[in-house]
Legacy VTK file of the C-alpha trace (Angstrom):
# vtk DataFile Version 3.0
C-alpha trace
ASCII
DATASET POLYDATA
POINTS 406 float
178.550 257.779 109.791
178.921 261.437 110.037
175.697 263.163 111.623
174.983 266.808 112.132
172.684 267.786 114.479
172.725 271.155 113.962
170.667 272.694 110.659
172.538 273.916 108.230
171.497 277.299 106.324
170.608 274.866 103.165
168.984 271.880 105.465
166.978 274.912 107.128
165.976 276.000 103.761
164.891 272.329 102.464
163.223 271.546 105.716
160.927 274.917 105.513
159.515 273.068 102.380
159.381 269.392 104.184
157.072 267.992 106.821
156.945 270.675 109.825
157.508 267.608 112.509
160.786 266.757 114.221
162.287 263.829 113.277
163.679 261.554 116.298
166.352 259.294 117.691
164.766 256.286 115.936
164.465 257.809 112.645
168.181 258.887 112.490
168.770 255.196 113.755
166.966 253.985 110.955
168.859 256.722 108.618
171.819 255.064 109.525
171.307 251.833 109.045
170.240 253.065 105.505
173.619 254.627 105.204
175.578 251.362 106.482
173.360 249.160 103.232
175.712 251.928 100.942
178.403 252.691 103.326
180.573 253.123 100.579
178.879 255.712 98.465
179.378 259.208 98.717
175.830 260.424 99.671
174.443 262.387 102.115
171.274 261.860 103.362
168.940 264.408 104.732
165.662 263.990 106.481
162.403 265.877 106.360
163.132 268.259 109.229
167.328 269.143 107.869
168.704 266.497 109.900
171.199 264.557 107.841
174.268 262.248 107.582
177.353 262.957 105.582
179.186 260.638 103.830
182.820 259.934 105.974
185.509 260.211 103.205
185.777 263.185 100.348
182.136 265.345 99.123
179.097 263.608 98.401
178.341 263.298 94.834
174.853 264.403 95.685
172.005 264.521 98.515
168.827 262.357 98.880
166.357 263.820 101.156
163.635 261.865 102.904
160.282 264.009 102.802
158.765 262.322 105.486
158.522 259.360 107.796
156.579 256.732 105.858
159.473 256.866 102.951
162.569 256.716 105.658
160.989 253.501 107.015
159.684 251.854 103.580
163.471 252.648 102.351
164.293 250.352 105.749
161.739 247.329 105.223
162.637 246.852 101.285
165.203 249.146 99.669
165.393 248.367 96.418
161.553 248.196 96.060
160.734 251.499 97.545
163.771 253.449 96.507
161.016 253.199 93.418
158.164 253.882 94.887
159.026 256.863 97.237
160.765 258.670 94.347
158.122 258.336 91.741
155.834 259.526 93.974
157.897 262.419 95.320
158.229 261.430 98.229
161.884 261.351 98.231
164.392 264.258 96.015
167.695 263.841 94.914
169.395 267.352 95.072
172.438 267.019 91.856
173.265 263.927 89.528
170.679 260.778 89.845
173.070 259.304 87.734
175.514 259.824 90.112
174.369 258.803 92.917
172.612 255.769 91.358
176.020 254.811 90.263
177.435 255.332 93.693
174.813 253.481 95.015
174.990 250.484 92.652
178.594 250.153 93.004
178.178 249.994 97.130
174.877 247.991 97.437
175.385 244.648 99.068
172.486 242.861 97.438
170.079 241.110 99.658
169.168 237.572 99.257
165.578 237.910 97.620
163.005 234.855 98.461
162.031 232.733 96.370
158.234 233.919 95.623
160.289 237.128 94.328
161.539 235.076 91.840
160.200 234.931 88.178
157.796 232.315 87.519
156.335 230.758 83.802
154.978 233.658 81.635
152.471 231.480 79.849
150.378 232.912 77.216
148.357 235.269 78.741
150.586 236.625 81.478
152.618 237.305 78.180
150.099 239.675 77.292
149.521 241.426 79.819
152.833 241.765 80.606
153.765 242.841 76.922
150.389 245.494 76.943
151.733 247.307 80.066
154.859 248.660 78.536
154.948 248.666 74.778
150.930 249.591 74.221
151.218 252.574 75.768
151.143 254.685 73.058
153.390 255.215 69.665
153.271 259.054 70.271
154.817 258.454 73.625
157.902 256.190 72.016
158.245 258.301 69.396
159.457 261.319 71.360
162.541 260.345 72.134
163.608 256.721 70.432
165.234 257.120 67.204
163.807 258.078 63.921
163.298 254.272 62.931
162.103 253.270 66.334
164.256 251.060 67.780
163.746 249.938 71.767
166.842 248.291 71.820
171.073 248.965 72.479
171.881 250.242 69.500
176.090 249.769 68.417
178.500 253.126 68.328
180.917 252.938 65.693
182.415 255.123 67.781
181.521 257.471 70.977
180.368 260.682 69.109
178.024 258.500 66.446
174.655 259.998 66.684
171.871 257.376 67.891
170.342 257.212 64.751
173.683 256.056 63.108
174.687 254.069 65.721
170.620 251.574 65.772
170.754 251.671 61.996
174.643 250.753 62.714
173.377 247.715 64.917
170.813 246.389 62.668
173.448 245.794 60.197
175.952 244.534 62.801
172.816 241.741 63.596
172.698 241.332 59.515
176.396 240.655 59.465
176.574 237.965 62.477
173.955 236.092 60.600
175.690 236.210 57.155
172.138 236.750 55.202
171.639 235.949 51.579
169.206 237.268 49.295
166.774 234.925 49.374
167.015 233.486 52.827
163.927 232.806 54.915
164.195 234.668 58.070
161.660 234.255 61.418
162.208 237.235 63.869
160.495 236.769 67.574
159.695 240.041 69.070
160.117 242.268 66.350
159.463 245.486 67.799
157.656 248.174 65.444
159.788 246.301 62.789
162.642 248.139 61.971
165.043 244.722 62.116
162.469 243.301 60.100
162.270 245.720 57.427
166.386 246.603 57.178
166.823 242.813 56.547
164.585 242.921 53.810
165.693 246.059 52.208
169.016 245.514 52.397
169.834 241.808 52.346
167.171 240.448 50.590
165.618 238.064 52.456
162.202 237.254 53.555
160.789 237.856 56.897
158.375 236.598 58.839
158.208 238.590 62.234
156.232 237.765 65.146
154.897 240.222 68.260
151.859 240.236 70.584
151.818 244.008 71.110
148.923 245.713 68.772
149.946 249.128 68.325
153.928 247.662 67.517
152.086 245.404 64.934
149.794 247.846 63.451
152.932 250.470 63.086
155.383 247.950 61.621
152.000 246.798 59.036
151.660 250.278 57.920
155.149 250.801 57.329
155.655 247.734 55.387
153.251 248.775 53.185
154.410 252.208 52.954
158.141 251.164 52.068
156.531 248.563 49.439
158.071 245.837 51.510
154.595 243.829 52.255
155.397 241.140 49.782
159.083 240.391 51.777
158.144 241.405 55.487
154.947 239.527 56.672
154.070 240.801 60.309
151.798 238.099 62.657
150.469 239.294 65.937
150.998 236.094 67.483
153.273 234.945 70.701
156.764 233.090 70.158
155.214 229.548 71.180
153.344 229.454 67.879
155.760 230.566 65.087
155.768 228.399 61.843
157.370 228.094 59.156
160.746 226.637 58.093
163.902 229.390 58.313
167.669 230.002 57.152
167.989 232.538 60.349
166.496 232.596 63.621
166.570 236.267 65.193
165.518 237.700 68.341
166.563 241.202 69.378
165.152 242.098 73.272
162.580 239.645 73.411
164.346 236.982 75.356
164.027 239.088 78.858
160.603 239.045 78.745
160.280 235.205 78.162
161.136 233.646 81.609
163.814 231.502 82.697
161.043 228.641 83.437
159.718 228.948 79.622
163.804 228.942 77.842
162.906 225.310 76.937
159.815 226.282 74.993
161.691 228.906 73.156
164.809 226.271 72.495
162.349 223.980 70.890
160.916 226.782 68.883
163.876 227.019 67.626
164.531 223.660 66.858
161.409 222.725 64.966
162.162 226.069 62.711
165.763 226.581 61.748
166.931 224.456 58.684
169.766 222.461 59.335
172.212 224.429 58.083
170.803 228.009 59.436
171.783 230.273 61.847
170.150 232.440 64.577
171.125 235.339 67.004
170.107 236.483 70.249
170.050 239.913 71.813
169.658 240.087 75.277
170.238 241.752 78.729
171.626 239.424 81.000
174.000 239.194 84.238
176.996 237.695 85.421
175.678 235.879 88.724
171.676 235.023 88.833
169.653 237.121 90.282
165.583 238.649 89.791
165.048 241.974 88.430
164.523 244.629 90.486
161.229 244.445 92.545
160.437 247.738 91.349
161.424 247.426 87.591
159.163 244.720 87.439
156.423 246.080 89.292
156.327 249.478 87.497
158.016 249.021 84.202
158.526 245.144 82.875
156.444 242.603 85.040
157.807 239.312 84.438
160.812 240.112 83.123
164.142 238.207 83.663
167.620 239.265 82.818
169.509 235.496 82.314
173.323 234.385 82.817
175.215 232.805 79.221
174.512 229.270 81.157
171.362 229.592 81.938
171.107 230.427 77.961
173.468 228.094 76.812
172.028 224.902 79.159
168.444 225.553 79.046
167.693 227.535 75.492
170.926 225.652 72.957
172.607 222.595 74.647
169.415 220.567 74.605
168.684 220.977 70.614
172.433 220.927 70.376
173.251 224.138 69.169
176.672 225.386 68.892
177.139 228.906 70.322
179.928 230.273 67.480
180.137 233.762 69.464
179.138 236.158 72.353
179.861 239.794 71.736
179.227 241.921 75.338
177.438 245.359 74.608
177.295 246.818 78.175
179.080 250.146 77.266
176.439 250.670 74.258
173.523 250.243 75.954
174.846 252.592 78.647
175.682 254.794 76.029
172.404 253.974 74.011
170.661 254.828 77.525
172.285 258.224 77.524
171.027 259.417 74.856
167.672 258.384 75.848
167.673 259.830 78.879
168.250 263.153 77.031
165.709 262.783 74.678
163.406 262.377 77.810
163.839 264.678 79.332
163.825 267.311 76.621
160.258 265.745 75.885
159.352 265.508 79.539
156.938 268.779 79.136
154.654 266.374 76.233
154.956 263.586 78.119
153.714 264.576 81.722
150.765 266.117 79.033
150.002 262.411 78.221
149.939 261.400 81.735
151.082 262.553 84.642
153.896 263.542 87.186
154.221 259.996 88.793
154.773 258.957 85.082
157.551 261.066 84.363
159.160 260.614 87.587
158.760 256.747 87.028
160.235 256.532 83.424
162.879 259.268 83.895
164.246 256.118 87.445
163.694 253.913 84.696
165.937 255.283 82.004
168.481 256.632 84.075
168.836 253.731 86.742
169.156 251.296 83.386
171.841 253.704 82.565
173.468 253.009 85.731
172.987 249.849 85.880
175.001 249.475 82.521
177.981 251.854 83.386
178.519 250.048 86.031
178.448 246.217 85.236
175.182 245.243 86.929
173.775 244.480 84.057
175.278 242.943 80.285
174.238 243.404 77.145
174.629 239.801 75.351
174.760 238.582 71.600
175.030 235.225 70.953
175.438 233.631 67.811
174.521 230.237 66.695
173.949 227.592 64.799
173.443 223.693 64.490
176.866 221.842 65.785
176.989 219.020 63.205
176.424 221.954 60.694
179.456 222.517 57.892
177.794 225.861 56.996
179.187 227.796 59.804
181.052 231.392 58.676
185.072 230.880 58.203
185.360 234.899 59.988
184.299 236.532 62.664
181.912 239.462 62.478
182.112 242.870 65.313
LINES 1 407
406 0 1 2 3 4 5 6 7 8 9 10 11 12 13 14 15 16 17 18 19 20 21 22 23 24 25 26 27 28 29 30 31 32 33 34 35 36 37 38 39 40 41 42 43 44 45 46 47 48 49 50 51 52 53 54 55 56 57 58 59 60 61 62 63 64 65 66 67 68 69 70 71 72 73 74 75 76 77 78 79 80 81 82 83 84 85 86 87 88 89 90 91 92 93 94 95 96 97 98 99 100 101 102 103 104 105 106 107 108 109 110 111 112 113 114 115 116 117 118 119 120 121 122 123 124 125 126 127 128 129 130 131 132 133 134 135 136 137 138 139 140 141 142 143 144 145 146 147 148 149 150 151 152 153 154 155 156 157 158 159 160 161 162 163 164 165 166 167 168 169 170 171 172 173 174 175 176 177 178 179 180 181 182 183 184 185 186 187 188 189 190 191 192 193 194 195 196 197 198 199 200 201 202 203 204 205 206 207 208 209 210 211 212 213 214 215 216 217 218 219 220 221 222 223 224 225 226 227 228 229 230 231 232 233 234 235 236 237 238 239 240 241 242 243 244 245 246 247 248 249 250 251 252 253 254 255 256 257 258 259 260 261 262 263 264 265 266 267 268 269 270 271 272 273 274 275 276 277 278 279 280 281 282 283 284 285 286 287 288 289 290 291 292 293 294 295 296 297 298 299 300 301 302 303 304 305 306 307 308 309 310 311 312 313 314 315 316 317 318 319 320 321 322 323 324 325 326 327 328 329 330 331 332 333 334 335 336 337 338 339 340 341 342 343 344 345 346 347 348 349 350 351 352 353 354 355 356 357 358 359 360 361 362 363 364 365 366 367 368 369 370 371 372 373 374 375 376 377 378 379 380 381 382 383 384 385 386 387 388 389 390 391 392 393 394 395 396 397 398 399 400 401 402 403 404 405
């Protein structure tokens, strides 16, 4: 580590504005060991008073400055939790590209072994709820400021890189329509549907018949009123009910961003779900974040933004959600680099709405969601985090498409 113990004329001018106390020997101790987790990454890190470490090799790709003590040392007890928490509260600024330096940081971060009480446990029914309540009922308005025009909260698919997001979600809800080879006619049963755009694009445009399942309200009431609007009610029937209790008999089995927010310990619910639904020669499809190694969400993602969410492995899929009810996995299509590119444009909308949206709440909000959207971003760009679909379908099935779809 590089430290500077004089002030520069820029540290003197940031530490004006900071805490007027001096920090000390421990605290630039502690700095460093905060350094040494990202040793790698080109950051330089400034504390309340202008002292600050530079990165050793080339310029830093920005600076994060520590406003005071109590954020230096939470930073020290549980990074990746209070990285979070200090920011959103302001207790911790990032002078250039977040992006940047999340990226840095994500690339260098030596991940610490989390214990096991950190780990996800069953979402049953009413942790479900809750869970579902504190990020999607929120508000419409909110959503609507900057998701596309047919509101879709998942990676949408870029024909190519300058497709605008609206062409590139309607472009993945007919890439989803494709994998499962849909028929007019077809019986289709959609878990987590969203504010139904899937749904309703199925219907429209295939032919089929829907039955889509949710347990947020306000998504429910939205994709209702829709329906009805688009004279679609009599294909697209919309139940406010959780995954465990769909009925029904299908030709396809969808689910687009609902599987995170199931639970590794509950996979063998949903597989049976599955099993008891799709006809024997149908099909299904899931969408899904996932990783490469396993590993819990970020403490802070799933305090603040998804509590009890998971982001699975393929195996963990494959042996715990298909191999029992001996489903055949037909293909896996990896859309990292279009939900990082979905998150980008986002992030943009965001923040050009950020004025409305601190009016519906506040500035710990904006801060929170704007880490969200941008970290996710990160995350994506730079492989710590996949974006999965898997396609399916019985394995003693002779209904199984000759070509390959995407």
């Amino acid at each position: 580590m590089i430290a500077k113990e004089g002030i520069t004329s820029s540290a003197a001018a940031r530490s004006s504005q900071l805490a007027p106390y001096r920090s000390t020997i421990i605290d630039h101790w502690v700095l460093g060991r905060i350094q040494a987790f990202v040793k790698s990454a080109p950051i330089r890190f400034v504390l309340w008073d202008g002292f600050e470490l530079s990165p050793r090799d080339g310029p830093p790709v920005a600076t994060l400055i520590f406003k005071e003590r109590a954020a230096l040392y939470g930073w020290m007890w549980d990074p990746e939790l209070n990285f979070g928490e200090t920011y959103m509260a302001g207790l911790v600024e990032v002078e250039g590209s977040l992006l940047e330096l999340l990226e840095a940081i994500y690339q260098s971060f030596t991940r610490p072994h989390r214990p096991w009480w950190l780990w996800q446990g069953s979402n049953d029914t009413r942790a479900a709820r809750e869970n579902v309540h504190h990020h999607y009922d929120i508000g419409n308005d909110f959503y609507r400021l900057w998701l596309d025009d047919e509101m879709v909260y998942t990676c949408a698919y870029f024909p190519t890189p300058e497709a605008s997001l609206e062409e590139a979600q309607i472009a993945k809800l007919d890439l989803v329509c494709r994998k499962l080879h849909l028929q007019p006619g077809e019986r289709v049963i959609e878990a987590g549907c969203g504010w139904g755009s899937l749904a309703l694009h199925m219907a429209r445009r295939y032919g089929v018949s829907v039955r889509a399942f949710n347990i947020s309200s306000e998504q429910i009431d939205y994709a209702r009123d829709r329906a009805a609007r688009e004279g679609l009610a009599d294909r697209v029937e919309f139940v406010q009910d959780d995954y465990r209790y769909v009925e029904g008999q299908c030709d396809a089995f969808v689910s687009v961003g609902m599987l995170e927010h199931v639970g590794a310990a509950d996979y063998p619910t949903l597989g049976r779900v599955i099993d008891r639904t799709l006809s024997m020669n149908g099909r299904g499809l899931l969408h899904f974040i996932g990783r490469d190694q396993p590993a819990p969400l970020s403490p802070w993602i799933r305090k603040r933004i998804f509590p009890g969410a998971y982001a699975p492995t393929l195996p963990e899929v494959f042996n715990r959600v298909l191999e029992p009810y001996s489903f055949s996995v037909l293909d896996v299509h990896n859309l990292r680099w279009h939900y990082a590119k979905t998150l980008e444009h986002w992030g943009q909308r965001f923040e050009t709405a950020s004025r409305q949206v601190l009016s519906m709440f506040d500035e710990q909000f904006v801060r929170a969601w704007r880490l969200y959207l941008i970290g996710s971003q990160a995350s994506f760009s730079t492989g710590s985090l996949q974006l999965f679909q898997v396609v399916f379908a019985r394995g003693n099935t002779a209904a199984t498409p000759w070509t390959r779809v995407g």
